[in-house]
C-alpha positions in Angstrom: -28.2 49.6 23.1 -24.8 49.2 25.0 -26.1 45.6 25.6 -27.2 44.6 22.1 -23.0 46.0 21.4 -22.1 43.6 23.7 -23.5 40.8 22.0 -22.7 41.4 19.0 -18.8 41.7 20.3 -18.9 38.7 21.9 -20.9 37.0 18.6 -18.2 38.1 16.7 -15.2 37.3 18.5 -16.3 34.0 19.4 -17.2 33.6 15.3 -13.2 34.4 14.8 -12.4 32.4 17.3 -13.9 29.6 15.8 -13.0 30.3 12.2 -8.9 30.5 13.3 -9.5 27.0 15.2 -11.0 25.5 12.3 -8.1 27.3 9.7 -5.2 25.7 12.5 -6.8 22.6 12.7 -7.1 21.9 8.8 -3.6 23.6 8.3 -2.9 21.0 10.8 -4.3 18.0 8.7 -2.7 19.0 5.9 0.4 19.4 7.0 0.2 15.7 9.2 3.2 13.7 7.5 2.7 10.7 9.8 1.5 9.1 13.0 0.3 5.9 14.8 -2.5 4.0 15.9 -3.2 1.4 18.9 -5.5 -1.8 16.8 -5.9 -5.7 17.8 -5.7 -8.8 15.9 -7.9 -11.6 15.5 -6.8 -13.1 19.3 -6.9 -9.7 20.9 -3.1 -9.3 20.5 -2.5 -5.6 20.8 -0.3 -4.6 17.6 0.9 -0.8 16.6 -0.6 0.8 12.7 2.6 3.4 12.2 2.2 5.5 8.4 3.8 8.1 7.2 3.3 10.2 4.1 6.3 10.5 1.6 6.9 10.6 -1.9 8.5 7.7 -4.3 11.5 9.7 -4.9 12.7 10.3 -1.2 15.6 9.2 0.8 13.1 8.4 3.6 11.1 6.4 1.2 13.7 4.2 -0.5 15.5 3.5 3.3 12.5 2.4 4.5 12.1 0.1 1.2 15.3 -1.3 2.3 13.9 -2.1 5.9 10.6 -3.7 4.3 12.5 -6.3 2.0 13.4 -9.0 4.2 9.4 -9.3 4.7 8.7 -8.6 1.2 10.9 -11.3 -0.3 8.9 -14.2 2.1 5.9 -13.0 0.3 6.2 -11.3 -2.8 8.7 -14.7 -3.8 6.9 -17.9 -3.6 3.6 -16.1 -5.6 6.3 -15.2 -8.4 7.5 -18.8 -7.9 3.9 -20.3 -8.1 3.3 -18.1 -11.0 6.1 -18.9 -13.1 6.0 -22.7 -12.4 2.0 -22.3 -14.2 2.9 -20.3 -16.9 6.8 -21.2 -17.9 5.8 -20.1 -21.1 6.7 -16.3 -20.1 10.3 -16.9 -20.1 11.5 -16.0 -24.1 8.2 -14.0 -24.5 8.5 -11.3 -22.0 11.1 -8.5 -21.0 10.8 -8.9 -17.1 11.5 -12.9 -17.3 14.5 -12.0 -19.4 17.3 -12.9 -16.9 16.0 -16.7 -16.6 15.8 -17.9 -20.2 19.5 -19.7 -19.1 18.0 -21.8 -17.2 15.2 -22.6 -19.2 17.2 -23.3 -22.3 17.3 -27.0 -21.6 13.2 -27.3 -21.1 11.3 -26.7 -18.1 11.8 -30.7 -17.2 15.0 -29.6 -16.7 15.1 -25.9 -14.5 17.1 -25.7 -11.3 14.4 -24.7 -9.4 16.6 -23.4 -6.8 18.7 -21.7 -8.2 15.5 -19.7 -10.2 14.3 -18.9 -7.0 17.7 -17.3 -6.3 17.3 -15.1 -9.5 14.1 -13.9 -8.7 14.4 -12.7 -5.2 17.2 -11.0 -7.3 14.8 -9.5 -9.0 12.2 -8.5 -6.7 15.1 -6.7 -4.3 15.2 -4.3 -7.5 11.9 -3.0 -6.5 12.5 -2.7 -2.9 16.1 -2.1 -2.7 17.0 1.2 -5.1 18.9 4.7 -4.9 16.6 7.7 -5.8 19.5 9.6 -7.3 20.3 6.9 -10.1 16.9 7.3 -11.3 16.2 9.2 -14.4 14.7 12.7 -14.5 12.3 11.3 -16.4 11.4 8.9 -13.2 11.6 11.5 -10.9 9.7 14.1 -12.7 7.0 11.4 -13.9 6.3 11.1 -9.9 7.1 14.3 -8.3 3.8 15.4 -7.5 2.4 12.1 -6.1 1.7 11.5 -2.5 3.2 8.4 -0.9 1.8 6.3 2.0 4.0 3.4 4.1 2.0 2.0 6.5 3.2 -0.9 9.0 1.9 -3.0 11.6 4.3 -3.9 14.3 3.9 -6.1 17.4 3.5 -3.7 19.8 5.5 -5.0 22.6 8.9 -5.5 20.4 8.5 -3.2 17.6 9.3 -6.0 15.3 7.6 -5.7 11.6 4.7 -7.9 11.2 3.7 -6.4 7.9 2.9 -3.4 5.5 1.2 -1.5 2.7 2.4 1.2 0.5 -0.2 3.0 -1.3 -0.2 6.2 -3.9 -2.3 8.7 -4.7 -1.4 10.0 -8.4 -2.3 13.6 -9.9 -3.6 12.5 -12.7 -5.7 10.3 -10.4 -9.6 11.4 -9.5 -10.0 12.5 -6.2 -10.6 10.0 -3.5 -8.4 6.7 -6.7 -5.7 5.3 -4.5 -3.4 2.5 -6.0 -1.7 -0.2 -3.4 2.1 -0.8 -4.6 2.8 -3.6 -2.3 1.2 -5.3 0.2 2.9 -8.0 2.4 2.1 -9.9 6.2 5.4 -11.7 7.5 4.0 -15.3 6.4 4.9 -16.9 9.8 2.5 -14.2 11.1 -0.4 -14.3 8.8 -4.0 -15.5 9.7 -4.1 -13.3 12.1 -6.3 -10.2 10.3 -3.2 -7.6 10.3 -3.8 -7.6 6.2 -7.2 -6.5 6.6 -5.8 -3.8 9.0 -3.4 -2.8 7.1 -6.0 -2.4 4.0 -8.5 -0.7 6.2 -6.0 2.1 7.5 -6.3 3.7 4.4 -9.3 5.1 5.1 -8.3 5.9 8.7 -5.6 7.6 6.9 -7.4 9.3 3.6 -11.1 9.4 5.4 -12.0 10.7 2.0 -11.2 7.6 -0.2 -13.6 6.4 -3.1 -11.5 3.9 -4.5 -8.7 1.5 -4.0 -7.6 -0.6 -6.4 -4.5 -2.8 -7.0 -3.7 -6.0 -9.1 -1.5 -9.3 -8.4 -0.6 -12.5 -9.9 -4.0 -14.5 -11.6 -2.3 -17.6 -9.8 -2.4 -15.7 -6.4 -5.6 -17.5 -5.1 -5.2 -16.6 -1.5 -4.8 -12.9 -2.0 -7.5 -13.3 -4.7 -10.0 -14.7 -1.8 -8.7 -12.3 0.5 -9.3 -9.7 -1.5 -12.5 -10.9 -1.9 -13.8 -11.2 1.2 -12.8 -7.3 2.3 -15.1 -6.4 -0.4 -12.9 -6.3 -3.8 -14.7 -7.4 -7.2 -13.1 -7.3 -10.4 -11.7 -4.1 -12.1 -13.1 -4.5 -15.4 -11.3 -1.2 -16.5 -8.1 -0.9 -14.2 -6.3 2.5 -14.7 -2.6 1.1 -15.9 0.6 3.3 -15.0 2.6 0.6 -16.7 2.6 -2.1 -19.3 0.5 -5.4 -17.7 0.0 -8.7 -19.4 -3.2 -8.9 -19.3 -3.9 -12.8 -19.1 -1.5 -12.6 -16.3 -2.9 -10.6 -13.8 -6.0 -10.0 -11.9 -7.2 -6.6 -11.3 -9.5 -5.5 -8.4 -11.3 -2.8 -6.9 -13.0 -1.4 -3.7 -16.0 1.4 -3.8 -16.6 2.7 -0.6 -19.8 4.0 -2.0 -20.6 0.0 -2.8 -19.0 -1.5 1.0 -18.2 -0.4 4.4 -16.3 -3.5 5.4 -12.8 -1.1 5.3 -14.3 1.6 6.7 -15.7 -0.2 9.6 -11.6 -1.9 9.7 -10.5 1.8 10.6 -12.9 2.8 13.3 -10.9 -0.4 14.8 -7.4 1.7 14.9 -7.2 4.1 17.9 -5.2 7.0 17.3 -1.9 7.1 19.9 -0.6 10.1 18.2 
């Protein structure tokens, strides 16, 4: 009998024992706001993954923005460029091309091409370059309970920014929907797979994603292929948190329950911490 006690103690202890490591350890998940992971490029070429988890709204958020936007301009700006140059016709018609109907006025045989690339890398800074606290309550409330992801791959040697992704997880979004913002590899440093890592961390990150699915220009035919070839098809019913022209955008979508290629991307990306 004192036996069979004895058992049963040690049975239950080691059954608490458990069920506190498993409570810390998920507390300890949760509460993970960031971290870093070891990964190689196409040559071998150790490179550093480094995310952190933040919301729209913050300080942190919009400083590290700021950081990103001398790498976002070289890419974000020439598929504006490419874009506008195909459809001039947007300028008069639409809100966003508002500030380059002066230089249009005179026909597009006529634009000073560089001095519309000027205005919109003016633009695009907007989106990168911003003070939370001039932004509306509306703004802030209309994004206060998302969840914010910065992820960027550095060279690992120098630190320097190769690339990155942010990507958003809304409340009114199913479980395992996440939406990429931006996306951008320094262009002297692309070919070398860091988009695909960069694409494929989210699921090192969110292990439990479904979905990802994001949209860029219609004339962006190296994304588009990119895109593509990670697994994306077409988003025949894309979830829009904003007005889209829909002529002038392409919409795409991953299912991790239709590919792996992503998933097998982040068993690439060693954790260092």
């Amino acid at each position: 009998m004192y036996k069979i006690l004895c058992m049963l103690f040690i049975v239950s202890s080691l059954t608490t024992f458990f069920s506190i490591a498993k409570e810390t350890m998920n507390n300890h998940m949760k509460q993970k706001q960031g971290g870093q992971f070891l990964a190689k490029d196409k040559l071998g070429t150790p490179v550093i993954v480094q995310w952190s988890k933040t919301n729209i709204m913050s300080p942190d958020f919009a400083n590290a923005m700021k950081e990103m936007w001398p790498l976002a301009r070289g890419a974000y700006a020439p598929v504006e460029m490419d874009f506008l140059k195909a459809f001039p016709e947007v300028v008069g018609k639409e809100l966003y091309f508002k500030p380059f109907e002066p230089l249009f006025q005179n026909g597009v045989a006529n634009v000073d091409w560089a001095a519309t690339q000027t205005a919109m890398e003016s633009i695009l800074e907007g989106h990168f370059v911003f003070d939370p606290a001039q932004l509306s309550e509306q703004v802030v409330a209309m994004f206060a309970n998302d969840s914010c992801f910065l992820v960027t791959v550095k060279e690992q040697e120098t630190g320097t920014p190769l690339g990155f992704i942010t990507f958003l997880m809304r409340a009114n979004y199913a479980a395992g929907e996440v939406k990429v913002m931006s996306f951008a590899v320094q262009t002297s440093h692309q070919k070398r797979g860091l988009g695909k890592l960069l694409m494929g961390s989210i699921f090192k990150i969110a292990p439990k994603t479904k979905r990802i699915f994001l949209a860029t220009r219609v004339t962006n035919n190296a994304a588009l292929h990119a895109y593509a070839s990670w697994g994306f098809v077409t988003d025949d019913k894309p979830i829009l948190d904003h007005a889209f022209n829909l002529e002038h955008w392409s919409f795409m979508e991953y299912k991790a329950e239709q590919s792996d290629i992503l998933q097998n991307i982040a068993q690439e990306l060693y954790l260092v911490s």
